[in-house]
VMD Tcl script that draws the C-alpha trace (Angstrom):
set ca {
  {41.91 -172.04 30.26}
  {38.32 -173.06 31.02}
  {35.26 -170.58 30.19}
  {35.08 -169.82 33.93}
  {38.86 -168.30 33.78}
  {38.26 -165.95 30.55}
  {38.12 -162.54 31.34}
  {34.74 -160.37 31.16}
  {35.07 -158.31 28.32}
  {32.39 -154.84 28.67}
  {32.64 -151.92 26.68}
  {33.46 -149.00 27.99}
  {30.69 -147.04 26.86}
  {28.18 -149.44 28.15}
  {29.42 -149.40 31.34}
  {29.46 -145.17 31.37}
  {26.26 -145.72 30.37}
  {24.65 -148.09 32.85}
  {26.36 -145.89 35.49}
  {24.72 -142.82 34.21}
  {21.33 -144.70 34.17}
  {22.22 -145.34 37.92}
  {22.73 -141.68 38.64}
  {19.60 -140.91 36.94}
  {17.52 -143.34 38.61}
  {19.11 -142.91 42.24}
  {19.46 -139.30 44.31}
  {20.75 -137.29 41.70}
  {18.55 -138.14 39.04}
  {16.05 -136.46 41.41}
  {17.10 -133.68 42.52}
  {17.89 -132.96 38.40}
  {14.11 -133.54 37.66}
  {13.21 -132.03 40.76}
  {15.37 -128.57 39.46}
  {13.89 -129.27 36.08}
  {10.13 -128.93 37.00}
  {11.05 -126.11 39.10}
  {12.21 -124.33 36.33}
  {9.05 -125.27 34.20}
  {6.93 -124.43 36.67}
  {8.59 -121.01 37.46}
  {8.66 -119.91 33.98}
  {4.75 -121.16 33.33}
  {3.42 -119.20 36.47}
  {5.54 -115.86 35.52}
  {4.61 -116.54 31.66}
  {8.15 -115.24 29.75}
  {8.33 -116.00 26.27}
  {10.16 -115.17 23.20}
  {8.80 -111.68 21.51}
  {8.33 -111.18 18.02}
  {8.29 -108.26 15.11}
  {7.25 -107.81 12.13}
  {7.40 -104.55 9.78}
  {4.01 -103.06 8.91}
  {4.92 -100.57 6.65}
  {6.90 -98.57 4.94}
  {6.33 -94.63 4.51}
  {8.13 -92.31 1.86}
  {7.35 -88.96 3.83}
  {9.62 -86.92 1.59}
  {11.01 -87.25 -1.79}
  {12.66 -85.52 -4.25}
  {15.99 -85.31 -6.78}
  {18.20 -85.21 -3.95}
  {17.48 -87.49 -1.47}
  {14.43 -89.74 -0.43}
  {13.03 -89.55 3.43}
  {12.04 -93.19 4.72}
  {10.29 -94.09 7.63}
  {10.08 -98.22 8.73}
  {7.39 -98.71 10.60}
  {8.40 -102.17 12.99}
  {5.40 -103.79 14.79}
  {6.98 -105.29 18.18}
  {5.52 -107.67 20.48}
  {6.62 -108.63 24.30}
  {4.48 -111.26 25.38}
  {6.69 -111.30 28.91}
  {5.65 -109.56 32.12}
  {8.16 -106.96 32.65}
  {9.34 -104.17 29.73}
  {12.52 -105.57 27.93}
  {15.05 -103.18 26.15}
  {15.42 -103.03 22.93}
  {19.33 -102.73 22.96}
  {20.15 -102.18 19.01}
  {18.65 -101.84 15.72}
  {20.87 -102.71 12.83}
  {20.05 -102.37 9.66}
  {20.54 -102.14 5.20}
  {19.17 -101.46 2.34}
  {20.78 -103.32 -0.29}
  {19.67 -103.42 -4.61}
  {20.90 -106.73 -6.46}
  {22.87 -107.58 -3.99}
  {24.41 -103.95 -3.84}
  {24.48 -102.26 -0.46}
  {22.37 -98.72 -0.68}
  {22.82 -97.94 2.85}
  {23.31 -99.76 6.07}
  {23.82 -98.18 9.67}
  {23.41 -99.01 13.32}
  {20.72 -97.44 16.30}
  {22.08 -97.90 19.61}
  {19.47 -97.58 22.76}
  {16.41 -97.70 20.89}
  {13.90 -97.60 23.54}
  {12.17 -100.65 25.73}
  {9.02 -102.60 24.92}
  {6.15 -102.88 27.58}
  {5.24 -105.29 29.34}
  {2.23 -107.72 27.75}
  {2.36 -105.00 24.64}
  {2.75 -104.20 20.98}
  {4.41 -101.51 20.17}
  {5.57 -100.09 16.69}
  {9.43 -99.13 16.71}
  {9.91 -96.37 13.45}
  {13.07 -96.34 12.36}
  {14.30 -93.36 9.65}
  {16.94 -93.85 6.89}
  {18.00 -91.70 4.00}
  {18.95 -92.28 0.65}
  {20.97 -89.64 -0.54}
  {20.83 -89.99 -4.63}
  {24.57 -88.42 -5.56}
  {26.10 -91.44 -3.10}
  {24.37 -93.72 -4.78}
  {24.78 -92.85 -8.45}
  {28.70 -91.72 -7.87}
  {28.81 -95.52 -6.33}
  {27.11 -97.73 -9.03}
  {27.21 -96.09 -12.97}
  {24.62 -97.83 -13.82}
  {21.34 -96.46 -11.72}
  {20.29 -93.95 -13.93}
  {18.30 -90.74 -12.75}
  {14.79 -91.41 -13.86}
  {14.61 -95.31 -12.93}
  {13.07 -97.50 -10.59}
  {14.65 -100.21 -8.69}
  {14.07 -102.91 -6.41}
  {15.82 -102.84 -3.20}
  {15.96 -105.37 -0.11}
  {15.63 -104.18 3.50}
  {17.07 -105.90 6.20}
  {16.54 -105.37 9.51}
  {17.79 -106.99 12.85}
  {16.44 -106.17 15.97}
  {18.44 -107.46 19.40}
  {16.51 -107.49 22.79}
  {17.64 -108.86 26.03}
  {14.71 -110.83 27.71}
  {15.36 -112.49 30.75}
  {15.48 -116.57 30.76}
  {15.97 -116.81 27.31}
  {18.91 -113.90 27.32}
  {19.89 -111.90 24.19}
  {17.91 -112.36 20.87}
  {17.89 -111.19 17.47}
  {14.86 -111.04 15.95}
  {16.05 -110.57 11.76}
  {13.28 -108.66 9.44}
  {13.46 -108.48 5.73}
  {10.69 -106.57 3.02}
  {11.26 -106.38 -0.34}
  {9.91 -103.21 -2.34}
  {10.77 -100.60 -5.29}
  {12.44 -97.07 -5.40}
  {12.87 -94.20 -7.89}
  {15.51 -91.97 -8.67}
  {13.62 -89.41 -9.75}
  {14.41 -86.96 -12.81}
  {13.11 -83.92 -13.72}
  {10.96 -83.45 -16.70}
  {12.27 -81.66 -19.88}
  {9.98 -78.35 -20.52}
  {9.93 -76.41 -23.72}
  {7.86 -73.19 -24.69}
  {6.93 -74.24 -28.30}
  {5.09 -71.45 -29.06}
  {3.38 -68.24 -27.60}
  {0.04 -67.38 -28.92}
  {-1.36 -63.92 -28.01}
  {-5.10 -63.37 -27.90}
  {-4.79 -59.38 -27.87}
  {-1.94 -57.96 -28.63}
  {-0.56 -54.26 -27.88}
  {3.08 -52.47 -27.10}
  {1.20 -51.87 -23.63}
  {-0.24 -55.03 -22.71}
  {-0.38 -58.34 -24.07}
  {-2.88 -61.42 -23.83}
  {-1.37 -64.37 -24.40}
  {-1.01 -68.38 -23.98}
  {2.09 -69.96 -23.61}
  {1.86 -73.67 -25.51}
  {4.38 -75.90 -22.97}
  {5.49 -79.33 -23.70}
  {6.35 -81.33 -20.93}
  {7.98 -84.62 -21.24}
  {8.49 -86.40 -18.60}
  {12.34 -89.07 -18.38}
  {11.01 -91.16 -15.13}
  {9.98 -94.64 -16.00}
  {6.54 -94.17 -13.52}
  {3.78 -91.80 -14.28}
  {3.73 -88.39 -13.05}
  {0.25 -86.73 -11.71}
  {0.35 -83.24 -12.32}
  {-1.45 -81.13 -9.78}
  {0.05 -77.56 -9.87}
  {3.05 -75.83 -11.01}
  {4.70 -72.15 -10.35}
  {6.40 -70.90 -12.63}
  {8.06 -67.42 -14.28}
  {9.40 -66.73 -17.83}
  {11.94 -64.54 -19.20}
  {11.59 -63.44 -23.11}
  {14.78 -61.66 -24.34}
  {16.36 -61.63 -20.64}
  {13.09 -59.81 -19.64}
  {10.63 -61.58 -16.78}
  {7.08 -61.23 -18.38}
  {5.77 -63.02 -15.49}
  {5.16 -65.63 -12.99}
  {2.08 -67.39 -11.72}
  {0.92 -70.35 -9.86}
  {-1.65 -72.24 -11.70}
  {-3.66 -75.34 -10.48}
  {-3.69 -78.10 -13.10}
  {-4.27 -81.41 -13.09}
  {-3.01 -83.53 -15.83}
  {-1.52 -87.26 -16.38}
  {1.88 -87.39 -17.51}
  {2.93 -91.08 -18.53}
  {5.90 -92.42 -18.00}
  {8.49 -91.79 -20.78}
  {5.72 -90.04 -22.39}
  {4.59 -85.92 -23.54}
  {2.27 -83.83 -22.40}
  {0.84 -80.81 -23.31}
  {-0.27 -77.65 -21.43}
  {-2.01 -74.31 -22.32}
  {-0.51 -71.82 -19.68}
  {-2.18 -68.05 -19.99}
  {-0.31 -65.07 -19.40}
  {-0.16 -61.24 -19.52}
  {3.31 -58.98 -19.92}
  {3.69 -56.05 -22.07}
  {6.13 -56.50 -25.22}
  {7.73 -53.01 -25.42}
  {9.80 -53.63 -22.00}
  {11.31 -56.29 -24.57}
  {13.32 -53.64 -26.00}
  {14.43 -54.31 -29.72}
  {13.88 -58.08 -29.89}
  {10.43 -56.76 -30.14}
  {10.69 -56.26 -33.86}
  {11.91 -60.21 -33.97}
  {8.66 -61.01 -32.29}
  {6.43 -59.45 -34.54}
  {8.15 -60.83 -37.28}
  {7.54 -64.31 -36.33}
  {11.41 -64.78 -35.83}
  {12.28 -66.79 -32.99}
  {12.48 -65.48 -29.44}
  {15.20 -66.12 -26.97}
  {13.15 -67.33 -23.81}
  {14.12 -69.00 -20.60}
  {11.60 -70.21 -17.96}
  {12.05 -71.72 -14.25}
  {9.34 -73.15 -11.68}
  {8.27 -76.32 -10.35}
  {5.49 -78.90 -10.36}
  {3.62 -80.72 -7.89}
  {2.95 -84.45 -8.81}
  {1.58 -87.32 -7.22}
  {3.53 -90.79 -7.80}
  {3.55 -94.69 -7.03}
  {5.98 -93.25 -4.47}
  {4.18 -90.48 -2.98}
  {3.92 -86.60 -3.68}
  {7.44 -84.67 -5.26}
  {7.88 -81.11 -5.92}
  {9.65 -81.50 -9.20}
  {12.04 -78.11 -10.95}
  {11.38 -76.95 -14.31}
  {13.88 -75.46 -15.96}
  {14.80 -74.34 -19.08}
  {17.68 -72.23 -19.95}
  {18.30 -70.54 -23.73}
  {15.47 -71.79 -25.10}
  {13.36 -70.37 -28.61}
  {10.02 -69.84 -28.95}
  {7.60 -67.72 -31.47}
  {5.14 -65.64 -30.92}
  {2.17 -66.13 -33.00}
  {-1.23 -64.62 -33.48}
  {-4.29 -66.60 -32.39}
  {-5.83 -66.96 -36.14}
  {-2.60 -68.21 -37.42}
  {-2.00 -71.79 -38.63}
  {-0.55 -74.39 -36.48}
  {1.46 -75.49 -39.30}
  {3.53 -72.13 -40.04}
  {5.57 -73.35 -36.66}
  {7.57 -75.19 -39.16}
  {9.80 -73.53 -41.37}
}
mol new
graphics top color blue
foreach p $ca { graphics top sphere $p radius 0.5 }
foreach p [lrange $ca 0 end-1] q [lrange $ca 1 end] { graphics top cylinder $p $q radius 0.2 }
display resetview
């Protein structure tokens, strides 16, 4: 067989290929460019783009042993000229890889046109869920937690979008501080009225500092109230740490029946006391209880030693 008889052997890709060159160089390549720049050109004049978000802060607007309020503050931006809905909001709260809380918004409002707008989203951490769940968050400590947060939109070219968030931050489960009466020292004493201070220790189990600013409080000696008050103090309680407050007060022993005798004696004195505190934290403000049930306390005169506490 001479060379002019062998056949042509082409590949069939290169053939595919030099016929889709042809198509792209002849009418139909046109018309596709053609389309093409329309398109461009369409979406240039009218401007639509892809929006974006970003969260701005984070607000703790209530707080307390129960249950912490948050608030997510979500700064949104349509750059496009018509509104676009913002169709759902999912989103979790997760420690160590642990999920806290997680939840879905339907319908949660539409963005403006050529706007910013900031999106606040609310969640709640109730504390009894979360300890029941994991053993080993302990009232009084602080841990780190992870939010995640997706946002889908429907803008209109580029279709449905999910625009995913994440912030990384700290949160306590608070504990109330541990309150005891160690002593009451009267200034005048009588069986009608009594002047006294009531030395408090206050310790506080939370591993962030506590910012005392005023407490309420009223105290029962011998299953008898001898009063309540609201006092404005302001003291720095560190965390894991004691503090001590001087707490005046006014009652009038004889309503104490017989334990009165135990009083004057220097005995110790059934008392139990109930109230709360206003601090300021890392967190934000709590209204912390006090309370202290069964508790023993002497009553002392205000030239006695310090040391005869101890017997």
């Amino acid at each position: 067989m001479s060379e002019c008889d062998k056949p042509e052997i082409v590949q069939r890709g290169t053939k595919e290929k030099e016929h889709e060159e042809g198509e792209d160089s002849g009418f139909l390549g046109k018309v596709k460019g053609f389309i093409q720049d329309i398109g461009e050109k369409i979406e240039e004049t009218i401007g639509f783009g892809k929006p974006t978000a970003d969260v701005s802060a984070i607000h703790i607007p209530k707080i307390n042993l129960n249950r912490a309020d948050i608030i997510v503050d979500v700064l949104v931006t349509n750059p496009n000229p018509i509104p676009i809905p913002l169709i759902d909001i999912n989103y979790l709260i997760e420690s160590d890889g642990r999920k806290l809380i997680s939840g879905l918004i339907p319908d949660a409002g539409t963005i403006h046109a050529h706007g910013s707008e900031t999106v606040q989203i609310p969640l709640c951490l109730i504390y009894d869920d979360i300890k029941n769940t994991y053993a080993d968050i302990q009232p009084g400590s602080v841990i780190p937690y992870k939010l995640k947060v997706d946002l889908i939109v429907d803008v209109p070219v580029f279709g449905r979008l999910t625009l995913p968030l994440e912030k990384n931050g700290e949160i306590p489960i608070p504990y109330k501080p541990d309150v005891d009466i160690e002593k009451i020292k009267f200034e005048k004493f009588s069986f009608e009225e009594t002047i006294a201070t009531l030395h408090l220790k206050l310790e506080n189990k939370n591993d962030f500092d506590l910012g005392l600013n005023a407490l309420d409080y009223e105290v029962w000696l011998c299953d008898v109230s001898i009063g309540c008050a609201e006092l404005a103090k302001t003291e720095n309680i560190k965390k894991n740490g004691i503090t001590y407050l001087d707490i005046p007060i006014t009652f009038r022993p004889k309503d104490c029946g017989s334990a009165l005798w135990d009083m004057i004696r220097g005995k110790g004195t059934g008392y139990s006391m109930k109230g709360n505190i206003d601090v300021d934290t890392p967190f934000g403000g709590m209204k912390l209880p006090l309370d202290k049930e069964s508790g023993t306390t002497k009553l002392k005169k205000e030239d006695d030693d310090d040391d005869d506490d101890e017997e």
